[in-house]
C-alpha positions as CSV (number, residue, x, y, z in Angstrom):
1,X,-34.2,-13.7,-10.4
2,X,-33.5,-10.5,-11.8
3,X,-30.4,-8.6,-12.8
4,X,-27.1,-9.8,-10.3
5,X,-23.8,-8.8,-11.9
6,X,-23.0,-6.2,-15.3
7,X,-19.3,-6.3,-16.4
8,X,-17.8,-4.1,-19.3
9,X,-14.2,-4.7,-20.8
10,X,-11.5,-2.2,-20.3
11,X,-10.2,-0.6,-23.7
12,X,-7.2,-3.1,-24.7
13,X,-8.4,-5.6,-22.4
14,X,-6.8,-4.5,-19.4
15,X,-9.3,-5.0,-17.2
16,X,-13.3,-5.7,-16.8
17,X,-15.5,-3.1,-14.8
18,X,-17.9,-5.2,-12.5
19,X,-21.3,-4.0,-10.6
20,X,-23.3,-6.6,-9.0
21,X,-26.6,-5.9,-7.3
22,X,-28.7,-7.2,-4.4
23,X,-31.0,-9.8,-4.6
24,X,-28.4,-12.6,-4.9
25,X,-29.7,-16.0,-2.9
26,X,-27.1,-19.0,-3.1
27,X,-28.2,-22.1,-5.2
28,X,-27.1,-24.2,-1.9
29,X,-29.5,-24.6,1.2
30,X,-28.6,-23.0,4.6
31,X,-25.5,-25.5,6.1
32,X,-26.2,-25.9,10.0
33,X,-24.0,-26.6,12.4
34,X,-24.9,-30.4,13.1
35,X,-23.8,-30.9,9.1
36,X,-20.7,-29.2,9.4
37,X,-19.6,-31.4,12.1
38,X,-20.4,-34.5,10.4
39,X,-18.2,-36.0,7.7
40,X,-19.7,-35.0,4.7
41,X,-18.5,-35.8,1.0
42,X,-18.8,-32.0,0.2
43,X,-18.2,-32.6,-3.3
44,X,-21.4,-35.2,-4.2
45,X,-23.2,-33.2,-1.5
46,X,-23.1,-29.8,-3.4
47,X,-23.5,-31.7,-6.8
48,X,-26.5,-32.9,-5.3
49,X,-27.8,-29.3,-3.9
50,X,-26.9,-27.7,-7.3
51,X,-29.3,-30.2,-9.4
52,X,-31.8,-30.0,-7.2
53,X,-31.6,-26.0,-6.9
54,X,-34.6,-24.1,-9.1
55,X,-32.9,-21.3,-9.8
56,X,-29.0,-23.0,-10.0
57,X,-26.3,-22.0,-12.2
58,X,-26.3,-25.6,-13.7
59,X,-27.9,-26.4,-17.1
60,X,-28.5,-30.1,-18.9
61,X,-25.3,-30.7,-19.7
62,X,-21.9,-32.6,-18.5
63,X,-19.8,-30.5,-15.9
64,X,-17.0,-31.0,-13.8
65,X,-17.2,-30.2,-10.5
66,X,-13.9,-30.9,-8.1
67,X,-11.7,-29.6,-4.7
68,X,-9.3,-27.1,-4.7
69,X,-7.6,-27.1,-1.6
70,X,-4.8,-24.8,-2.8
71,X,-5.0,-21.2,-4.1
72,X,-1.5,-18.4,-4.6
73,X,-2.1,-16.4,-1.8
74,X,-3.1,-13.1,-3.6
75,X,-5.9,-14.9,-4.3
76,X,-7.9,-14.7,-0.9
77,X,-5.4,-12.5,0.8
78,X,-4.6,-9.4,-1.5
79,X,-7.1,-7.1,-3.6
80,X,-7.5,-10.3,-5.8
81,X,-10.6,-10.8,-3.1
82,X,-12.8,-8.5,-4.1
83,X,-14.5,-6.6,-1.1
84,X,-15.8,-3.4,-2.4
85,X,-19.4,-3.6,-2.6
86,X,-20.9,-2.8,-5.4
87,X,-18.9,-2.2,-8.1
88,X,-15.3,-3.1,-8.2
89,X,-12.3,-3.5,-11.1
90,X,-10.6,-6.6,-12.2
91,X,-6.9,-5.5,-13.2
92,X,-5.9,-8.5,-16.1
93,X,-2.2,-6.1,-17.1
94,X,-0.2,-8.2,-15.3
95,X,-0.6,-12.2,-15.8
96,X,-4.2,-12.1,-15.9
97,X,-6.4,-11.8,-12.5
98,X,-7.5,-15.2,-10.9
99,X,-9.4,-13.3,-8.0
100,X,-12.5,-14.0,-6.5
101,X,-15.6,-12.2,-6.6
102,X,-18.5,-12.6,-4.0
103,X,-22.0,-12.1,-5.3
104,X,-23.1,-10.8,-2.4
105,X,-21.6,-8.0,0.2
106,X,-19.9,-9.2,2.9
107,X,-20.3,-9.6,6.4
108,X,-18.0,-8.0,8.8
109,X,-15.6,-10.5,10.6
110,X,-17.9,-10.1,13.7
111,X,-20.9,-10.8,12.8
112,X,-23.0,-13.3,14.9
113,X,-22.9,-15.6,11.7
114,X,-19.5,-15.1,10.7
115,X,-18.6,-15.8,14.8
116,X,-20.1,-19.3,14.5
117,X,-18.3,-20.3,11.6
118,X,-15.1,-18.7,13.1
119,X,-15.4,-21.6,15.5
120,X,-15.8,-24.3,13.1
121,X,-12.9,-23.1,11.1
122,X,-10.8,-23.3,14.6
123,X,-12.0,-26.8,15.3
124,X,-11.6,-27.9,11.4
125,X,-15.1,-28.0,10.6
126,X,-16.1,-25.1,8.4
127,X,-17.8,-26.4,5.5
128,X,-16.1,-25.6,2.1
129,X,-17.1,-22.2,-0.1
130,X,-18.6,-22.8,-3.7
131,X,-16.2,-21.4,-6.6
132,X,-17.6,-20.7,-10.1
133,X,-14.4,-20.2,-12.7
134,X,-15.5,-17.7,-15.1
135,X,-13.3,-17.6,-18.0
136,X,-14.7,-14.2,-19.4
137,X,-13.7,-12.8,-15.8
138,X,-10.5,-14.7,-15.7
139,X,-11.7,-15.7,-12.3
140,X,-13.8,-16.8,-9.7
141,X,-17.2,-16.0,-8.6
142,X,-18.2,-17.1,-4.6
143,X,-21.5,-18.5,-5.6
144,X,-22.2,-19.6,-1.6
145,X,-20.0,-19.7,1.7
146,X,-19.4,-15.7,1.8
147,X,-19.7,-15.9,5.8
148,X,-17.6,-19.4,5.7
149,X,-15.2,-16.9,3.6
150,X,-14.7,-14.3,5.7
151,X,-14.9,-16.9,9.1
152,X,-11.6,-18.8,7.4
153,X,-9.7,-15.8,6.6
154,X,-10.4,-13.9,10.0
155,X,-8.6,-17.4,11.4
156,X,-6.3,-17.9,9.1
């Protein structure tokens, strides 16, 4: 895998200056449809995925991997979800940042992809997104789920 994302830190720390670059491929396998509508323990099944994954973010060591099921709303709603594409600014002069940033460009909410998970967010099937907290970012990074992103926040 070759270069995916530079950053460089605002004088005084007021920000970071992010470019990211094509050529990202999620660590987690293509979800289908049938697998979203079956119960699924999303948490041991991505745990799963990511050790299995050749090119994963994981290395041999403890982690902790968990559900968030609640964000502040700036987070996916306001320009703390990044979706400039490719290069973008991470404003930390307030309270910090907390945003996310997807690896990859988006999709537009109608895409035929982003259409079929539109449906499963409706119906309360939409499998979750993968997060990556990124301390030196002072936020998140959408590692896989950027259609499943944009699907839940065109519903609501």
């Amino acid at each position: 895998m070759g270069l995916l994302l530079l950053g460089r830190v605002e004088e005084w720390n007021q920000g970071v200056y992010v470019s990211r670059y094509d050529g990202y491929r999620p660590p987690l396998p293509p979800i289908g449809s049938a697998l979203m509508r079956s119960p699924a323990n999303w948490v041991h099944t991505y745990a799963r995925w990511l050790e299995q994954a050749p090119e994963g973010p994981l290395h041999d060591s403890r982690r902790l991997l968990g559900v968030r099921t609640a964000f502040p709303p700036y987070v996916w709603r306001g320009e703390d979800f990044v979706r400039d594409w490719p290069h973008c600014h991470l404003d930390w002069s307030a309270a910090g940042w907390h945003g996310v940033v997807p690896l990859r460009l988006l999709s537009s909410e109608d895409a035929p992809r982003v259409k079929a998970h539109r449906k499963h967010a409706r119906g309360g099937t939409l499998a979750p997104v993968l997060l990556w907290w990124v301390t030196a970012f002072d936020g998140w990074l959408l590692l896989d789920g950027h259609d499943r992103a944009v699907a839940a926040l065109a519903e609501g």
